[in-house]
Structure formats: C-alpha cells, structure tokens
N, CA, C and O atoms as a GROMACS GRO file, in nm:
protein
  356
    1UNK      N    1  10.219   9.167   8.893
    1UNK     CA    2  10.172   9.286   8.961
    1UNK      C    3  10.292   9.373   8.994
    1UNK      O    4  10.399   9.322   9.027
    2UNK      N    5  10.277   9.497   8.987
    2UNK     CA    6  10.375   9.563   8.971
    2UNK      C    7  10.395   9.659   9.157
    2UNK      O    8  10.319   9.717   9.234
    3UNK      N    9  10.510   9.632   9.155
    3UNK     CA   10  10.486   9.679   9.345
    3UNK      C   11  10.599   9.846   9.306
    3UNK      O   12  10.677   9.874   9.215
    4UNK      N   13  10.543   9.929   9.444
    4UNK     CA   14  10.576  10.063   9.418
    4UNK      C   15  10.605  10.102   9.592
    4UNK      O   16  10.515  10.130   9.671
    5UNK      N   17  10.785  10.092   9.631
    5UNK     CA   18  10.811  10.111   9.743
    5UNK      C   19  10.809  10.259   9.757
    5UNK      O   20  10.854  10.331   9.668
    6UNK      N   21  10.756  10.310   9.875
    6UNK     CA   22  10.794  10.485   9.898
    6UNK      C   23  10.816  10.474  10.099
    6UNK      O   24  10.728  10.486  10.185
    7UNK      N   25  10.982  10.442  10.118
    7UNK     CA   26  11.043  10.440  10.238
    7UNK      C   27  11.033  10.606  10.282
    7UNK      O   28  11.094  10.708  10.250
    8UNK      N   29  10.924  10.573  10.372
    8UNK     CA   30  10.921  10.722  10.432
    8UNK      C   31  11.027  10.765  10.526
    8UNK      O   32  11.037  10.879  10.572
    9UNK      N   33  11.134  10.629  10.560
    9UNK     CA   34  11.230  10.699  10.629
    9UNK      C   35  11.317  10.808  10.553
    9UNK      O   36  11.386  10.896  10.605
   10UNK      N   37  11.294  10.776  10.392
   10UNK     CA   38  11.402  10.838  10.310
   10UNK      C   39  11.276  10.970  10.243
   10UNK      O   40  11.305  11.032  10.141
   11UNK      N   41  11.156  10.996  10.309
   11UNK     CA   42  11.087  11.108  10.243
   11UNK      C   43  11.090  11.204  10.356
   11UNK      O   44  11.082  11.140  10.460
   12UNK      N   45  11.096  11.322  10.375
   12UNK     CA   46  11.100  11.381  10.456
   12UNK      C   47  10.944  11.510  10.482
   12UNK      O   48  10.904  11.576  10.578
   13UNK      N   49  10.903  11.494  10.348
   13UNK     CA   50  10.730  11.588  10.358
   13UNK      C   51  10.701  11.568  10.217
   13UNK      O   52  10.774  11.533  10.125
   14UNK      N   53  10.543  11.607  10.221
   14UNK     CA   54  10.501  11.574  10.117
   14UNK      C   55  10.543  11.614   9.912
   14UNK      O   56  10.517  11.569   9.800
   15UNK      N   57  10.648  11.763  10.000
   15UNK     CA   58  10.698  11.788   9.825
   15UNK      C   59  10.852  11.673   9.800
   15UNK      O   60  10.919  11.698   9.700
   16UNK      N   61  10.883  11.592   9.862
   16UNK     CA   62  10.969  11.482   9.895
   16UNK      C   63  10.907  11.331   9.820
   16UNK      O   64  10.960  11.250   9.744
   17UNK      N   65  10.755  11.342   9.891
   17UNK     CA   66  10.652  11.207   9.846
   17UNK      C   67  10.630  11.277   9.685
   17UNK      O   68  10.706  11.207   9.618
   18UNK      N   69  10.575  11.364   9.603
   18UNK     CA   70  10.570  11.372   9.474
   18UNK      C   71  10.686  11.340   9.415
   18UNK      O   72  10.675  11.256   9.326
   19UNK      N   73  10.804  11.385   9.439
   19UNK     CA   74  10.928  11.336   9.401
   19UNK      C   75  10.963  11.224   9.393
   19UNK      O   76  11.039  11.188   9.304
   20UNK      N   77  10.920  11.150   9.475
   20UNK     CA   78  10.935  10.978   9.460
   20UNK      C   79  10.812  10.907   9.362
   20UNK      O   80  10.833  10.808   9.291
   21UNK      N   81  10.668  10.982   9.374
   21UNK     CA   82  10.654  10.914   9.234
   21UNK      C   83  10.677  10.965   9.139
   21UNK      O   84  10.630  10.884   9.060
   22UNK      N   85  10.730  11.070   9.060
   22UNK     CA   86  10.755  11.128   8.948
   22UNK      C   87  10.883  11.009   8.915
   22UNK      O   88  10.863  10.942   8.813
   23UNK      N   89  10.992  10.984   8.981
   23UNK     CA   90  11.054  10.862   9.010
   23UNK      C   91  11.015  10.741   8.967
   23UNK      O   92  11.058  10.698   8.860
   24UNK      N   93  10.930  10.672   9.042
   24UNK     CA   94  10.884  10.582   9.042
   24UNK      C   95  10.747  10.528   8.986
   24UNK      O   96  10.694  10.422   9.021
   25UNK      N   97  10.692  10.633   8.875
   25UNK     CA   98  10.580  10.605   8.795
   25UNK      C   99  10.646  10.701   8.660
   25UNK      O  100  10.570  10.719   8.564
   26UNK      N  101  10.761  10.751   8.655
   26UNK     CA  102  10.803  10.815   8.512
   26UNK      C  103  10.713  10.875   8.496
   26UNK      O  104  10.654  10.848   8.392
   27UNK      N  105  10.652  10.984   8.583
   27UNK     CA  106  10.547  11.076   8.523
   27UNK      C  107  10.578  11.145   8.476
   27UNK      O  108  10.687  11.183   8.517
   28UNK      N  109  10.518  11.229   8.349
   28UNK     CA  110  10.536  11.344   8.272
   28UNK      C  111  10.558  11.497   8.369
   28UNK      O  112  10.526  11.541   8.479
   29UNK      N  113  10.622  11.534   8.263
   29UNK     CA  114  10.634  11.684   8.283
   29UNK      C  115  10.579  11.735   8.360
   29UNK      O  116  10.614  11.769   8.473
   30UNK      N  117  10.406  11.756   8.265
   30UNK     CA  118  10.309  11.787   8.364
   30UNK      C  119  10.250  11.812   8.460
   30UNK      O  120  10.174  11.904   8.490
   31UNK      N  121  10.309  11.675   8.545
   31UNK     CA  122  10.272  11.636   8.682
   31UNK      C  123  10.231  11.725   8.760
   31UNK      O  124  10.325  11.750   8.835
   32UNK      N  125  10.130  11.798   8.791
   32UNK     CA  126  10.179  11.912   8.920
   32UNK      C  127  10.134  11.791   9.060
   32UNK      O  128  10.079  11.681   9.067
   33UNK      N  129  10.186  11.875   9.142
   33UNK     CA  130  10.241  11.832   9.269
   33UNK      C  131  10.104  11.855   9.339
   33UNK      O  132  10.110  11.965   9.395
   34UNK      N  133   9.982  11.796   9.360
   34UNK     CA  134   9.892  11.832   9.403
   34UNK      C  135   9.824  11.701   9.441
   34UNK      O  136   9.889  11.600   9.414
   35UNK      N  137   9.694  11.682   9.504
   35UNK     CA  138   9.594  11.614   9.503
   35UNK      C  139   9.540  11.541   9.373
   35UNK      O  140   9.537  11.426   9.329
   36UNK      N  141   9.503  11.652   9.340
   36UNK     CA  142   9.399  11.599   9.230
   36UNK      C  143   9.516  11.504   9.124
   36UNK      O  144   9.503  11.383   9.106
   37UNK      N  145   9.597  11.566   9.079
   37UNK     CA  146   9.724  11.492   8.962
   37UNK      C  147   9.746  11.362   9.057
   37UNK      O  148   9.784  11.255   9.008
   38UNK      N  149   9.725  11.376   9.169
   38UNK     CA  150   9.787  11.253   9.199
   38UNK      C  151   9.632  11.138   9.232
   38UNK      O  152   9.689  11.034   9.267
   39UNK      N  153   9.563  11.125   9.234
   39UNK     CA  154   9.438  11.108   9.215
   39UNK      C  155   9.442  11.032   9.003
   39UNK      O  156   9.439  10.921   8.948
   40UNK      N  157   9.448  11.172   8.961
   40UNK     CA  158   9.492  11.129   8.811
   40UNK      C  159   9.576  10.994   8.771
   40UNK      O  160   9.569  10.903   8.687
   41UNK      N  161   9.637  11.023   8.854
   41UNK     CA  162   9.792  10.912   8.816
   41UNK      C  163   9.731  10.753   8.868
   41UNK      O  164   9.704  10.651   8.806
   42UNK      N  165   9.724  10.784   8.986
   42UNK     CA  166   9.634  10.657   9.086
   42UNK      C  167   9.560  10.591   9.010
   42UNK      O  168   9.592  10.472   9.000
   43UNK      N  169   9.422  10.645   8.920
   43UNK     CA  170   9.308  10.597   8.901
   43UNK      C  171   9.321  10.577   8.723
   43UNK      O  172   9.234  10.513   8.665
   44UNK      N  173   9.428  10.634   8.652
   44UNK     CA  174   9.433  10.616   8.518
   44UNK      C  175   9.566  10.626   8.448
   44UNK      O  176   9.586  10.623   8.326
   45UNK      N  177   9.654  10.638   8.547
   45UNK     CA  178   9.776  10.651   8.472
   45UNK      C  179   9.849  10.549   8.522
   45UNK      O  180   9.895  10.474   8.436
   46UNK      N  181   9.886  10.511   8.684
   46UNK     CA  182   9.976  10.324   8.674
   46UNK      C  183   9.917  10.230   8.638
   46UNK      O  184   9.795  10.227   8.658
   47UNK      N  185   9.974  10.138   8.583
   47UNK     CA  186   9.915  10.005   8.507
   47UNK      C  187   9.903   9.914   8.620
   47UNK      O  188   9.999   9.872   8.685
   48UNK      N  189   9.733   9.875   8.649
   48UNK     CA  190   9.696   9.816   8.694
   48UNK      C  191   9.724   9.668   8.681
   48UNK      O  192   9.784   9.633   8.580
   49UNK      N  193   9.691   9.576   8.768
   49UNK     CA  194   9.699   9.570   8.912
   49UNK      C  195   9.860   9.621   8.962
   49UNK      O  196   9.973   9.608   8.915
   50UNK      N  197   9.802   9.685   9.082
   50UNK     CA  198   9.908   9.740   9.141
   50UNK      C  199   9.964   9.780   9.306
   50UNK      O  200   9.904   9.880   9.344
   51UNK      N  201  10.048   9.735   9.397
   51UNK     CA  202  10.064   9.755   9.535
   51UNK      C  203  10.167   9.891   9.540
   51UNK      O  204  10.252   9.919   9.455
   52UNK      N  205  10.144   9.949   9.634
   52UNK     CA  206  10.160  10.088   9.664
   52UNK      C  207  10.220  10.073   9.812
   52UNK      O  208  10.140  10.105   9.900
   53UNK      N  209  10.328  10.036   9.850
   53UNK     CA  210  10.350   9.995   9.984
   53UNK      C  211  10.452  10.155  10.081
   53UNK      O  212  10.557  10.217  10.062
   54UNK      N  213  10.348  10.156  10.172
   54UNK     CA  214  10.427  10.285  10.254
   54UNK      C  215  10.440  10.226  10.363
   54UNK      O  216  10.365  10.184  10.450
   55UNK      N  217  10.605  10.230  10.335
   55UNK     CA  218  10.701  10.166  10.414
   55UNK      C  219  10.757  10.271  10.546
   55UNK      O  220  10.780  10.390  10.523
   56UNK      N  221  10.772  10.219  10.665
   56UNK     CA  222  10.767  10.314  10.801
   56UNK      C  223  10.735  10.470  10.822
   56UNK      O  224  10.788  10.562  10.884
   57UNK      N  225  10.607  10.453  10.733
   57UNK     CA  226  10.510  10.564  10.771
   57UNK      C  227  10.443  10.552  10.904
   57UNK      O  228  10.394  10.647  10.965
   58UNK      N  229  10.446  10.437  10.940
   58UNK     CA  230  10.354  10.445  11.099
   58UNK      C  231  10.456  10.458  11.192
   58UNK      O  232  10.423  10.485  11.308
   59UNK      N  233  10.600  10.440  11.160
   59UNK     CA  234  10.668  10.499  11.288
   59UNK      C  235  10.743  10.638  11.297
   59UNK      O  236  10.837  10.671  11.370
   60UNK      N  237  10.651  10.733  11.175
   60UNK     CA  238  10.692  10.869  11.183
   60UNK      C  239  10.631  10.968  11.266
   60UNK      O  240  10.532  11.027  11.223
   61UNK      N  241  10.675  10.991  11.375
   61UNK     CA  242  10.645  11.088  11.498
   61UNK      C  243  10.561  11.191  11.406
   61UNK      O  244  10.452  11.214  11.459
   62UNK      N  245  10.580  11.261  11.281
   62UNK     CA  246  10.488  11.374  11.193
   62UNK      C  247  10.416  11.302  11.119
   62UNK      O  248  10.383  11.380  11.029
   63UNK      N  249  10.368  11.201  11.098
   63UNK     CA  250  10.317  11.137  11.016
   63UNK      C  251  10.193  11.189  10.990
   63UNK      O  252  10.127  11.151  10.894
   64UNK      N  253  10.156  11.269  11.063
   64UNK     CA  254   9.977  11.336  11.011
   64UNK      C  255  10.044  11.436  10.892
   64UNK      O  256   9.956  11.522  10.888
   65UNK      N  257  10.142  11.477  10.796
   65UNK     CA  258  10.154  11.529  10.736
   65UNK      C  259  10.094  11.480  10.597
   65UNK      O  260  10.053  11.552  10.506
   66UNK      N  261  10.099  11.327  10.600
   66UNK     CA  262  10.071  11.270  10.504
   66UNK      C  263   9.976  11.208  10.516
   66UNK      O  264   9.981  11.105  10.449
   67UNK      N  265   9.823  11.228  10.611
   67UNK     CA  266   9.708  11.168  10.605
   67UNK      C  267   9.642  11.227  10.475
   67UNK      O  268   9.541  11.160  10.454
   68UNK      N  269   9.656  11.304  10.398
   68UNK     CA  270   9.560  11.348  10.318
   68UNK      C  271   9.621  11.275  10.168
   68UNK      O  272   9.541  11.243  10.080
   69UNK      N  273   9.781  11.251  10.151
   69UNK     CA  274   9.799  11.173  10.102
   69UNK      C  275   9.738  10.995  10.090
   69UNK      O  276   9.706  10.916  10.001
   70UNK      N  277   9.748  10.998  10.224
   70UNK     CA  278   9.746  10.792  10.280
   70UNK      C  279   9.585  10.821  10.220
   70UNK      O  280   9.555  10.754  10.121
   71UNK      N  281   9.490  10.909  10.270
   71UNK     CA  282   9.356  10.888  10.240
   71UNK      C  283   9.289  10.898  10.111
   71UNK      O  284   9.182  10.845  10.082
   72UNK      N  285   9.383  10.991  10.018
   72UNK     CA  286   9.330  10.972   9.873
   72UNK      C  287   9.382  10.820   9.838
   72UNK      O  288   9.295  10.736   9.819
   73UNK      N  289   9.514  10.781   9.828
   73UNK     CA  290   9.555  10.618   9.844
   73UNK      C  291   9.462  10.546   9.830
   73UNK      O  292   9.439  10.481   9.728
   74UNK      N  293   9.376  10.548   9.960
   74UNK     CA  294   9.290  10.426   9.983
   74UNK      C  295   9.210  10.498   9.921
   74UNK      O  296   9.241  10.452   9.811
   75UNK      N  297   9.117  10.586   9.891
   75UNK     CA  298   8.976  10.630   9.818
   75UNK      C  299   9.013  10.564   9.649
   75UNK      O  300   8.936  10.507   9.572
   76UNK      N  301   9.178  10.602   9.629
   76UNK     CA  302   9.224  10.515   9.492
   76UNK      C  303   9.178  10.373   9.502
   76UNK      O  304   9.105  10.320   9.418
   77UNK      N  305   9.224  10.317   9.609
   77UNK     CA  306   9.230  10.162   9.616
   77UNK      C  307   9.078  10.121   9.616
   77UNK      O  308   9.035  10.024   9.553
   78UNK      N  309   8.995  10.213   9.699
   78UNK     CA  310   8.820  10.183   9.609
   78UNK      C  311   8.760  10.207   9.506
   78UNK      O  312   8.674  10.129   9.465
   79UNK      N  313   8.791  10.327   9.438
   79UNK     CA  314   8.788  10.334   9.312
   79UNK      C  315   8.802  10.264   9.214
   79UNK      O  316   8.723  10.263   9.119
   80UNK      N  317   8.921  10.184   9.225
   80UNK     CA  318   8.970  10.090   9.144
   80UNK      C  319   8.973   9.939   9.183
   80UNK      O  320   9.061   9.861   9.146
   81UNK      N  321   8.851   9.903   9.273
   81UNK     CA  322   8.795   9.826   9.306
   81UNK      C  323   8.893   9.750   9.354
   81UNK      O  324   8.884   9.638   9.304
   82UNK      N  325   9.005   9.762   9.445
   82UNK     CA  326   9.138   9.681   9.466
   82UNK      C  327   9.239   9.636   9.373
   82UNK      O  328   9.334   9.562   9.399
   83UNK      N  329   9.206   9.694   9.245
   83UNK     CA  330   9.347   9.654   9.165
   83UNK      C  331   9.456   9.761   9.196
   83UNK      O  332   9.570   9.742   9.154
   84UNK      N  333   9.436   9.837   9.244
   84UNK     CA  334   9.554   9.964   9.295
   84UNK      C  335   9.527   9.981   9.521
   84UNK      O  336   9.462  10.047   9.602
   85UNK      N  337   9.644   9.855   9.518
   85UNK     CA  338   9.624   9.829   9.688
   85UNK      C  339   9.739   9.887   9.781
   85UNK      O  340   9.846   9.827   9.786
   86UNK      N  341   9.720   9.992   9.849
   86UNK     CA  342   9.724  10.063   9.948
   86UNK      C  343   9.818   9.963  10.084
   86UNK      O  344   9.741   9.916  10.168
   87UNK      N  345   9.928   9.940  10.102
   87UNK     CA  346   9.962   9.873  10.248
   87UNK      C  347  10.059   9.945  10.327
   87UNK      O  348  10.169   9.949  10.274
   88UNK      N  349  10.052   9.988  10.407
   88UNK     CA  350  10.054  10.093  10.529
   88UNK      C  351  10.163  10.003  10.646
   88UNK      O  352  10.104   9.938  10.733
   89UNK      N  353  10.288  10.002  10.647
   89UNK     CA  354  10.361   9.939  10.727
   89UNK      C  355  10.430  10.066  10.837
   89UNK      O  356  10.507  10.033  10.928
   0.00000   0.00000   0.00000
C-alpha cells in the first residue's frame, strides 16, 4: 500500500497543498489546481489501495482553510469504498 505524507507544518494554504501533490502523485501538466482535478486524481488517477495521511493539520490555528480539501478526501475515501484512506493527525 502506497502511503502519501502532506506535513501541513511545511504547507502554508491551499495553492501550497496542490503543490505537494503534483509532487507527490507526479501529476501531469494538466493538473489544474482545483476541486474537481483533485477529486479526478483521488478517485482514478493514484494507484489504489492507498493512505493519504495529513500530518499536523489539527494543530493549525487556520486550519478551516483546508476543510473543503479534508472533505472531498473523505467523500474520496467513500467513493472508493476505503481503498483510498483519509487519516487526519
């Protein structure tokens, strides 16, 4: 199973978080920096089974910047019936 760290001490907002997976999933060109592409990537583009670990996101004082991120995450992680798992440290 393939694990995918994104240390939010080292992300600073969400055009920071696309940057780390373009990184860390070798995404194409393409990529735009949005919802939906990242939705794309989640549900058909990393090779399943897969952990997605967001690392001291809960002790970021702004951290509601990235609820709409954390919540597509998990709508991924049902989608894909738990082979793409979501852990929130």
């Amino acid at each position: 199973m393939q694990r995918y760290l994104f240390d939010f001490d080292n992300i600073a907002d969400t055009a920071a978080f696309y940057q780390c997976c373009r990184q860390q999933w070798a995404l194409p060109a393409e990529f735009g920096d949005n919802l939906d592409a990242l939705w794309d990537i989640c549900t058909g583009y990393v090779p399943l089974p897969a952990e997605v670990h967001l690392i001291n996101l809960c002790a970021r004082e702004d951290g509601e910047q990235f609820d709409e991120l954390v919540t597509l995450l998990q709508e991924a992680e049902v989608e894909t019936e738990g082979a793409l798992r979501v852990l929130i440290q």
